[in-house]
C-alpha positions as CSV (number, residue, x, y, z in Angstrom):
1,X,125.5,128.2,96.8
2,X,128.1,129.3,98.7
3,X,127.2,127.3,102.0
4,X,127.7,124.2,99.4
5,X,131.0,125.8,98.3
6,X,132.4,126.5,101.8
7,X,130.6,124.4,104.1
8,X,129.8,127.2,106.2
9,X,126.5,129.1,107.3
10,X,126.6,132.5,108.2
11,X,123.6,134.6,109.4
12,X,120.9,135.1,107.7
13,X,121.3,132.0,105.7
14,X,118.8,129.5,106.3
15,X,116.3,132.3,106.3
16,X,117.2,132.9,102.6
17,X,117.2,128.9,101.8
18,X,113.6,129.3,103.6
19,X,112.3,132.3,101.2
20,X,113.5,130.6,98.1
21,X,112.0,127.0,99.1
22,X,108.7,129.0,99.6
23,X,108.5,131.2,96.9
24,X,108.9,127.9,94.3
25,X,106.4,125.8,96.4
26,X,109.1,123.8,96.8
27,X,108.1,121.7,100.4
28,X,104.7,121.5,99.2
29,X,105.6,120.1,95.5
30,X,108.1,117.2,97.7
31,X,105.2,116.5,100.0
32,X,103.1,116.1,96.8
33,X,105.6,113.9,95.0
34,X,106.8,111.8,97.8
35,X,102.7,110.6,98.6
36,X,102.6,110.3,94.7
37,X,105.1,107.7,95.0
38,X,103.6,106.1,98.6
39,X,100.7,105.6,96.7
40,X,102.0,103.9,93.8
41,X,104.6,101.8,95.9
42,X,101.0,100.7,98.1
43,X,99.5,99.5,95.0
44,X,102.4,97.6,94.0
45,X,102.2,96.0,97.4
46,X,99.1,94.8,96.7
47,X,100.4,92.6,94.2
48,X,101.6,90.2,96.6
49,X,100.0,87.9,99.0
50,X,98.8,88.8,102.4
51,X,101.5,89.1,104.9
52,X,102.5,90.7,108.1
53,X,105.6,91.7,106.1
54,X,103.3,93.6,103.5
55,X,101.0,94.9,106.3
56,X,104.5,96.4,108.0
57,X,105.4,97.9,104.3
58,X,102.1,99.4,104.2
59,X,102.5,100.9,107.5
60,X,106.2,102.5,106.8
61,X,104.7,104.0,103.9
62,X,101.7,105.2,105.6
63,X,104.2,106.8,108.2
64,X,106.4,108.3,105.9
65,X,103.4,110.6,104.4
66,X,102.0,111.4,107.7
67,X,105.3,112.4,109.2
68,X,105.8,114.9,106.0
69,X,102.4,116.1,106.3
């Protein structure tokens, strides 16, 4: 909280953002949610027509859960 506060990092302090993000499962939850959401954004891209503009949406989305993967 007080990086937010005072816009500063001391030492020490990522290390500590680390440990909390881990001990809630917190990376793993996003990573869950986010190809939730990919998914569901996919299907509603199949309710349009064929196009190379739906077959580049597909692909983003496809990217984006790789990448976090």
């Amino acid at each position: 909280m007080r990086c937010m506060q005072e816009h500063e990092q001391r030492e020490g302090d990522f290390e500590q953002a680390m440990a909390i993000l881990s001990r809630h499962n917190a990376i793993e939850r996003s990573i869950a949610r986010a190809e939730e959401i990919i998914a569901q954004a996919k299907r509603l891209l199949d309710l349009f027509p064929e196009s190379e503009a739906r077959r580049v949406m597909r692909a983003i989305a496809d990217f984006s859960v790789a990448r976090a993967s």
